[in-house]
N, C-alpha and C positions, 0 to 999 in steps of 0.2 A: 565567455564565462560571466554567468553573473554574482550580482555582488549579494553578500553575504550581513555585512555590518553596515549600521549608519554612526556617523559620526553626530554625533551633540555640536553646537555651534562654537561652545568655547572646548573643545577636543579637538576639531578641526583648528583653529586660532594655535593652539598649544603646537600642534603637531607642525604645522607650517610656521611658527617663528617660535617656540619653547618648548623643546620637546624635552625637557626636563621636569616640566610639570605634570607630564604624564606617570601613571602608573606605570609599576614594572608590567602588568598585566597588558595595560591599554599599548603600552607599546611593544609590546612580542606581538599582540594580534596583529597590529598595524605592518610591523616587521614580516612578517610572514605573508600579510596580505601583500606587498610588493617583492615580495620574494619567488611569491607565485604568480605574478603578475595577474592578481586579481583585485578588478575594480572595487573600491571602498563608496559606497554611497552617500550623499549627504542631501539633505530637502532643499528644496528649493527656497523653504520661509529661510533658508541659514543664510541664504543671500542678502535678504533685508534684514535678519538679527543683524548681519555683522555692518550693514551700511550704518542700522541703526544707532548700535555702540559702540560701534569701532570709528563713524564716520568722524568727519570735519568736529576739531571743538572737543573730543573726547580722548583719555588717554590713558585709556583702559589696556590698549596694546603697543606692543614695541613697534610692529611693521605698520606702514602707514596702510590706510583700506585700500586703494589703489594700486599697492604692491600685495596687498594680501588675495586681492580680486585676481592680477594680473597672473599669479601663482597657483590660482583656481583653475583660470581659461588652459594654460599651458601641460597643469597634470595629467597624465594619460590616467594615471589610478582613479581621480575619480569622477563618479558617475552623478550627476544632479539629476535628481526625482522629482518631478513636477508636483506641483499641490493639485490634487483632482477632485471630482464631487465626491467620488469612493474614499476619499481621506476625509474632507469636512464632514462627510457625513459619520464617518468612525468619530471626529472631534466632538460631533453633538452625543454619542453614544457614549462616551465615558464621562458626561455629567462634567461637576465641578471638582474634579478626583486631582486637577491641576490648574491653578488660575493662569499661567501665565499663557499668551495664546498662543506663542512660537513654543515654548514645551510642549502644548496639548499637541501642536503640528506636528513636530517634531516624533513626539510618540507615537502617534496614531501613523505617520507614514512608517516606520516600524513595523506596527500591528499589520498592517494591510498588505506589506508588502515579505511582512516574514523575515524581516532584518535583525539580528542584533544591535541592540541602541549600544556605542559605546559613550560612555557617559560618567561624570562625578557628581552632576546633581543630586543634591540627596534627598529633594522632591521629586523627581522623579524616581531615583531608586526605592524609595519607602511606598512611593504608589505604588508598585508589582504590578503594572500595566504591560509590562513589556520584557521580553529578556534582555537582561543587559551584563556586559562587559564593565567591571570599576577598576 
């Protein structure tokens, strides 16, 4: 089965150590997607967001990156989407519609791959780059 939804970096964070920050929305899909035991996707750049703000020195999160990483490698649910030229190149194609470059990433493996982004960025939601789940 393939997967359907991408997870945003701090959706994923949420869901693995605060899943009460979630929407009621974002988490029924979630719920359902391991109900059916279907894989939930997340990008590869969400690997270095989260070293990035989550690593050593930041404390932005409850679970330490090491147990948030270890809790990645272990889930059956989800699937890591490698960053490809057919994604950077969708990055170059939507312009500056998003500064951030793990959002533009983020989006555009979406786009490419026919995902719903779940997501509470509200730059990304106001771009309409992409269908998304809030």
């Amino acid at each position: 089965m393939s997967p359907r939804f991408l997870l945003d970096t701090h959706i994923l964070v949420h869901w693995l150590s605060a899943q009460k920050k979630l929407s009621r929305e974002q988490l029924r899909v979630l719920r359902e997607a391991v109900r059916h035991r279907e894989p939930v996707a997340i990008s590869a750049i969400t690997l270095l967001e989260i070293a990035v703000l989550f690593g050593e020195g930041h404390t932005r999160a409850k679970a330490p990156t090491d147990e948030l990483f270890n809790q990645l490698e272990l889930n059956p649910a989800l699937h890591i989407v490698p960053f490809t030229v057919e994604i950077a190149v969708e990055v170059a194609a939507i312009g500056g519609a998003l500064r951030d470059p793990a959002d533009r990433a983020i989006v555009c493996t979406a786009r490419v791959h026919g995902f719903r982004l779940i997501t509470s960025d509200r730059r990304i939601i106001d771009s309409n780059l992409v269908p998304i789940v809030i």
